[in-house]
N, C-alpha and C positions, 0 to 999 in steps of 0.2 A: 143607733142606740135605742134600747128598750125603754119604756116607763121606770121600767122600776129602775135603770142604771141610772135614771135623773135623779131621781130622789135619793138613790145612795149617794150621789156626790157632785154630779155634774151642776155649776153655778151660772148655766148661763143655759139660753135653750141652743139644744145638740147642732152642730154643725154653720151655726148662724152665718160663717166667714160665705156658705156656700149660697151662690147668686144663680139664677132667679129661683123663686119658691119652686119649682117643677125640678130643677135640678140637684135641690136639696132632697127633697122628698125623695130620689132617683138614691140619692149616698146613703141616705137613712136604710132604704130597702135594702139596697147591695150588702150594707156593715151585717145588718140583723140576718140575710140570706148567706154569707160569706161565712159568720161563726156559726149557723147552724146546722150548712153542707160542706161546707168547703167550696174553697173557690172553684174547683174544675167539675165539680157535681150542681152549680149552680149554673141556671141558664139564663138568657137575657126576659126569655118570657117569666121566667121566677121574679126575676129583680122588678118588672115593668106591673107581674101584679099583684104583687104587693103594696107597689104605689099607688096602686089603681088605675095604670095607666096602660096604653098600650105598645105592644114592643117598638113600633116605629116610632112612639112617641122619645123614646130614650134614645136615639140615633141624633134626636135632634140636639141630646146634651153631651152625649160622650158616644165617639165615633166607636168605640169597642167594650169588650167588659173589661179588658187590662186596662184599657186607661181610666174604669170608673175605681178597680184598686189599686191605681197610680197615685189619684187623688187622695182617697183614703190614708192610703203610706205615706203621701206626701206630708200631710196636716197633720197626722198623729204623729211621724217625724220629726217635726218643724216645732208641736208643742213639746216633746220630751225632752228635746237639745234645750229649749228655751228654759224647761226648771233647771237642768242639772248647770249650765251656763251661767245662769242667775245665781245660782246657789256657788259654784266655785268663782265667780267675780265679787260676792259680796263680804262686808268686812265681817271680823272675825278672828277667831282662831281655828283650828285646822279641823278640830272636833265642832265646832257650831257649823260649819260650812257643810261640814261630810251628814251631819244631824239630819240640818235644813235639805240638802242634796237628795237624801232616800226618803227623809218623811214625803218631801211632795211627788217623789218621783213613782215611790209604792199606793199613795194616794190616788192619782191619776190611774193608775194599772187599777185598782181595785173600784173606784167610784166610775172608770167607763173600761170596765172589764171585757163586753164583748166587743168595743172598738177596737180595744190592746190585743186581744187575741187574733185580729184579722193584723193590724196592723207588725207584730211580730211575728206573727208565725205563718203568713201567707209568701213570703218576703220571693222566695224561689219560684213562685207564679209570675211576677213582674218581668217582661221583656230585658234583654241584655242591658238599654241601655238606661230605661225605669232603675232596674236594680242596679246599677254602678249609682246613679246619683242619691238612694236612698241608700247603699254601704258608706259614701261619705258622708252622710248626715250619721250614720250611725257611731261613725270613725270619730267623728268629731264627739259625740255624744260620751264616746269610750275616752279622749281625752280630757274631756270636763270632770270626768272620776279622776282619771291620772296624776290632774294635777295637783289638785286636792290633796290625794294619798302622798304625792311627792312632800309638798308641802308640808303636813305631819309630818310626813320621816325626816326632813332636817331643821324642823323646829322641834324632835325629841318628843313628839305626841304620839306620834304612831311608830307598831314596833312592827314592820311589813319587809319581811327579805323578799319577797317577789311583788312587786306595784302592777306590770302589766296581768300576772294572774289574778292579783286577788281583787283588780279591779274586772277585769273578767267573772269575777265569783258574783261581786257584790253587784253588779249591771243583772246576771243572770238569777240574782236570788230574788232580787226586784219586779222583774221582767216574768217569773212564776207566777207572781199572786194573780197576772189575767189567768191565767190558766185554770185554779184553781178557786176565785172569791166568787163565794155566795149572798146576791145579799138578806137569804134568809137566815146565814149565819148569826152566831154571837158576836164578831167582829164588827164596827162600823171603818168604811176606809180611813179613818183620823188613827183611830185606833191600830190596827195594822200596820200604818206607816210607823208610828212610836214605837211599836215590836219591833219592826224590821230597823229602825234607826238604831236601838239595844243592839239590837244582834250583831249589828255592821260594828258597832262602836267594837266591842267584844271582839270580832275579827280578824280589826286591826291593833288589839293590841291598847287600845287609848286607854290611858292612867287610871282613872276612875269616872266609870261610867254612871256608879250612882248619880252623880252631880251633874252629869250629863243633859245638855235640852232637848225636852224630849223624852228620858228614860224612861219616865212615870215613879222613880223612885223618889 
């Protein structure tokens, strides 16, 4: 994660979970090398100097470069399930949950934007059996929307004839903003999530979104 993605949003310093400081510093590299060549254009000596270290020095942390964006995957993973989770187990009605669900979720996407981009969009780099256990984090991820949208639709909040599509829409409209957030934009991430919370509410259908948490209305 760059400087400037801390200061757009990141509240904590980047990657902290990762143990010993030489192995952080190793993830830091890889993330920032991973969104700016791509995973299969980047090399172990690219990642190693960057950190300022040398390539043998990173063998001592991660036996290959797949398993340094196994980690990666793993932790951006592990935090997305964790809002959208939170967000559909908490009290509520079906529109504050689905609010709370995308603000933090397009939040996250835009305030560590080049993590998000490695972390979604690298995904078919991951060895067979890396990428089986981050599609069921993902699987899971896709049902913390589900339920949600279920829930509207038989509490009469949401008006959705397709739940598995248009929870597919609103995961991948979320899942854009890394793709696209600058943070020299007019947008700050707070801001962007309340748009995209509007828009989702809008999508599915809910009563009045003026009134909405979140709308800005």
């Amino acid at each position: 994660m760059s400087a400037a993605e801390e200061t757009a949003g990141a509240e904590e310093r980047p990657w902290a979970e990762v143990t010993p400081e030489a192995a952080r510093r190793l993830l830091v590299a890889a993330v920032e090398a991973f969104a700016e060549r791509g995973y299969h254009a980047t090399t172990t000596r690219d990642i190693a100097g960057r950190a300022g270290m040398s390539p043998a020095a990173l063998y001592i942390h991660y036996k290959t470069k797949e398993e340094l964006l196994h980690r990666i995957s793993r932790i951006g993973h592990d935090k997305a399930l964790e809002i959208l989770e939170t967000a559909a187990g908490a009290g509520g009605t079906a529109s504050e949950r689905l609010t709370a669900a995308v603000r933090s979720f397009v939040r996250w996407h835009a305030g560590h934007h080049t993590t998000a981009r490695v972390v979604q969009y690298e995904l078919d780099a991951l060895g067979d059996g890396h990428r089986a256990e981050i599609v069921e984090l993902r699987r899971r991820s896709d049902a913390a929307v589900r339920r949600i949208l279920n829930e509207g639709v038989a509490a009469g909040e949401f008006d959705v004839p397709d739940v598995p599509g248009t929870t597919l829409a609103v995961l991948s409209l979320c899942i854009d903003v890394a793709r696209w957030f600058n943070t020299a934009g007019r947008r700050t991430p707070d801001e962007v999530g309340a748009l995209y919370a509007d828009l989702v509410l809008r999508m599915v259908g809910a009563g009045d979104v003026r009134t909405a948490p979140g709308s800005g209305r």
